[in-house]
Backbone bond lengths (Angstrom), bond angles and torsions (degrees), N, CA, C in turn:
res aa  C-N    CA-C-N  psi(-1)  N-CA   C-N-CA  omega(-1)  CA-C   N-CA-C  phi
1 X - - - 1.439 - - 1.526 108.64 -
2 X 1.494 105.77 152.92 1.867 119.53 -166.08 1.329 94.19 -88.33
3 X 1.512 116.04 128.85 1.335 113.45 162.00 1.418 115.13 -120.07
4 X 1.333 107.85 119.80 1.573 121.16 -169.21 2.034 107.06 -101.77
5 X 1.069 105.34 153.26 1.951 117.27 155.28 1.379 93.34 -91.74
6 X 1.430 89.93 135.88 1.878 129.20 175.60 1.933 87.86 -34.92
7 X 1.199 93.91 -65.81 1.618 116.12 -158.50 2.152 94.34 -48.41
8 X 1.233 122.25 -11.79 1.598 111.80 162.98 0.747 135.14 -58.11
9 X 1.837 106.51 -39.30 1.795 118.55 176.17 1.422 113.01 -53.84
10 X 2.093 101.86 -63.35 1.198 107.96 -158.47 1.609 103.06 -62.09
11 X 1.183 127.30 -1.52 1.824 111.24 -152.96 1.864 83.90 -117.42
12 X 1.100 139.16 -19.58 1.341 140.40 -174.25 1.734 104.81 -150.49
13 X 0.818 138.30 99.26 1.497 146.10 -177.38 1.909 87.54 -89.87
14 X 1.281 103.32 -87.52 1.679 104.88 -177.48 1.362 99.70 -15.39
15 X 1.781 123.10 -78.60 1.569 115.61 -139.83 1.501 84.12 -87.80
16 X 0.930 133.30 43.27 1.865 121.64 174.84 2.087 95.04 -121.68
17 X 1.481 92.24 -30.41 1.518 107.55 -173.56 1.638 102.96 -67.36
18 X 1.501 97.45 -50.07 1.669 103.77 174.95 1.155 131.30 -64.59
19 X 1.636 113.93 -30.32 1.820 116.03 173.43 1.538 80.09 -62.36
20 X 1.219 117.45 -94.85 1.738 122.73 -171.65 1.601 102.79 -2.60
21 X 0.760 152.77 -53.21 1.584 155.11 -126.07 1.585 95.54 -119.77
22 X 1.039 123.00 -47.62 1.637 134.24 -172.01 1.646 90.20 -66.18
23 X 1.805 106.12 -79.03 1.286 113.37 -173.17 1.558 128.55 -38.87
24 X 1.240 98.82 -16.63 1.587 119.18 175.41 2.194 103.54 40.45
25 X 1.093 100.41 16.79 1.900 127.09 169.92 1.067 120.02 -130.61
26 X 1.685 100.84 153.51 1.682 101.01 -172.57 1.684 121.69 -77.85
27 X 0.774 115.84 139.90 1.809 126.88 -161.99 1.928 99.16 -103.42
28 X 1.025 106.69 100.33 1.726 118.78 172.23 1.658 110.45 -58.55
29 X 1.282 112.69 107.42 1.566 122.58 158.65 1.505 132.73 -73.59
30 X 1.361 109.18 121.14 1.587 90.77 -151.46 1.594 98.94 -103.54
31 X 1.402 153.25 -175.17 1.254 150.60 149.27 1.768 100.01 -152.37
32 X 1.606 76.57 132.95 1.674 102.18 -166.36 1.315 123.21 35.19
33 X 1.509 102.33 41.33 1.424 116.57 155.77 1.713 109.67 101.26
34 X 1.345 107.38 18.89 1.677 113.15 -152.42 1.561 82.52 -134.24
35 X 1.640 111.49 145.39 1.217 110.14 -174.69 1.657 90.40 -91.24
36 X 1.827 111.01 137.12 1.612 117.00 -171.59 1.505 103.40 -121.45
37 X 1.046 124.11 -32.78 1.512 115.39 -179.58 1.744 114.23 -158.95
38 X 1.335 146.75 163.29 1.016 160.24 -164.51 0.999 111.14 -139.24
39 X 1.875 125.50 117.10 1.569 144.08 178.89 1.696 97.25 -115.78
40 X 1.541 93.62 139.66 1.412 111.49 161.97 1.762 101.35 -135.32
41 X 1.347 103.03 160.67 1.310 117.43 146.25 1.401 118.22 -35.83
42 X 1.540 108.12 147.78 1.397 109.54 173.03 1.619 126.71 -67.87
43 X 1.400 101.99 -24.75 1.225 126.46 -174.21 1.599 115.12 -78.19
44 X 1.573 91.10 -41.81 1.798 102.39 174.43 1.089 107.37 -61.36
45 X 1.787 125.62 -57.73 1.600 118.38 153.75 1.267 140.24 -14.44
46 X 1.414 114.07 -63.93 1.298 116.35 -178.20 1.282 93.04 -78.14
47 X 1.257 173.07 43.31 1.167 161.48 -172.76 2.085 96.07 -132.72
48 X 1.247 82.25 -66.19 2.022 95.69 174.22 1.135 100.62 -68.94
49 X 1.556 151.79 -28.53 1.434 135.42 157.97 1.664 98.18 -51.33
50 X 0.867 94.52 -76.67 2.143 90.36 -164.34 1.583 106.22 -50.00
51 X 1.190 140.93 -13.73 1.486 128.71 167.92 1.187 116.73 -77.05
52 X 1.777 117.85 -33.93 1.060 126.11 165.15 1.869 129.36 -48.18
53 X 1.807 86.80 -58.10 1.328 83.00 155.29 1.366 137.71 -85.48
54 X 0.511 111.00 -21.25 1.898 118.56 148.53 1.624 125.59 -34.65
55 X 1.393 105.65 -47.28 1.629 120.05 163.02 1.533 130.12 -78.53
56 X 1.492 106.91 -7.88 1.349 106.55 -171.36 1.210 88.06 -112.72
57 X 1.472 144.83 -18.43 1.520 132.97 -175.66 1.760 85.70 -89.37
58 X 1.336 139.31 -42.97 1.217 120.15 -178.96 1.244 113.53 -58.64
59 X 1.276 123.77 -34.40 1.593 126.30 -170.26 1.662 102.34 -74.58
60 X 1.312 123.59 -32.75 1.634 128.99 151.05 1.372 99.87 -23.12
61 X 1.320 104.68 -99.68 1.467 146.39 -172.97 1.455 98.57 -20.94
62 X 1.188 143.84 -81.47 1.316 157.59 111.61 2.068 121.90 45.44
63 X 1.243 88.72 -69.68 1.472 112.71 160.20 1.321 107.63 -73.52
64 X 1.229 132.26 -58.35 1.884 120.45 -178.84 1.462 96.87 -59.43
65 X 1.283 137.91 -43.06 1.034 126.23 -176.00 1.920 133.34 -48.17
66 X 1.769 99.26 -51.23 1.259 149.06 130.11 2.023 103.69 1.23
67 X 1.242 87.85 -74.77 2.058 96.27 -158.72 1.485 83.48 -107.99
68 X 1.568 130.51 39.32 1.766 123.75 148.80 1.642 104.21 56.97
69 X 2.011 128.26 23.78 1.167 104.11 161.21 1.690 122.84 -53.04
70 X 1.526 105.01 176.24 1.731 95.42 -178.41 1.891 86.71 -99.63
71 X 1.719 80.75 140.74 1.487 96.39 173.83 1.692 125.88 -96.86
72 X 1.432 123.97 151.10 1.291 106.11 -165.24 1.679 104.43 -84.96
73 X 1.217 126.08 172.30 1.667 129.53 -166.36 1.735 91.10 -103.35
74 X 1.675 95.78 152.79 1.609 114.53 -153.89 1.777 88.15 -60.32
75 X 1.924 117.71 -27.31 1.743 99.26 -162.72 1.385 74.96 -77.04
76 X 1.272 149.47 -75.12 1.162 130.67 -127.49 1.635 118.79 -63.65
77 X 1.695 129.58 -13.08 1.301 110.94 -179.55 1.845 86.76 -112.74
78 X 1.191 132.72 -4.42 1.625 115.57 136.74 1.611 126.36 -27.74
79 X 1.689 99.14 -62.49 1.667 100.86 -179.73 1.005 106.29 -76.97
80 X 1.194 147.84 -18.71 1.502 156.75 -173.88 1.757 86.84 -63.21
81 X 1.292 112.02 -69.37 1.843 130.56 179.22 0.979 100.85 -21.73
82 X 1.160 131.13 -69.68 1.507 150.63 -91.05 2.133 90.34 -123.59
83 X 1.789 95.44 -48.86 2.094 85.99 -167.48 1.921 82.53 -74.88
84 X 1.204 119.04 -52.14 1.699 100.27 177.86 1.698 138.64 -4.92
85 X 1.598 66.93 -57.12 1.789 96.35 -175.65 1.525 114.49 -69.27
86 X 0.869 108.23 -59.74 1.760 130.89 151.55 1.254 113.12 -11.11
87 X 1.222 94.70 -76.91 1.950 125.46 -161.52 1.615 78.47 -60.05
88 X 1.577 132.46 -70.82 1.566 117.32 -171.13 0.798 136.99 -58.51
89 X 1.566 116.38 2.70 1.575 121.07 174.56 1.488 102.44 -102.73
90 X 1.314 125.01 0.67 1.169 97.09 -172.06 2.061 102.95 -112.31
């Protein structure tokens, strides 16, 4: 991980925007030598939001598995997929 002084943003915003964007990782902001806050890309964001949620519906999934709920069969959350998909096109 990038560790930057506060004083990078304010003195270059553009090329602070571009490490961010290149690094496609979050870059640690430090003030008076103390790490103070963490910037990513917007994109890097939304990217670690959806893994996140991605891990907590597996960790669901996981646990029903766990205490023997009954699980649904691969056609049935296919068609489940499938009227979704449907339903948004229309």
């Amino acid at each position: 991980m990038l560790i930057k002084p506060s004083t990078t943003i304010r003195q270059d915003y553009n090329g602070f925007s571009k490490i961010c964007h290149e690094l496609d990782e979050p870059v640690v902001l430090t003030r008076n030598g103390e790490a103070d806050l963490v910037v990513m890309s917007h994109e890097a964001f939304r990217r670690m939001e959806a893994r996140i949620k991605l891990q907590s519906k597996l960790l669901v999934a996981e646990k029903q598995i766990a205490e023997g709920e009954n699980l649904l069969a691969h056609d049935e959350i296919i068609a489940r997929m499938r009227r979704k998909i449907d339903a948004a096109k229309e």
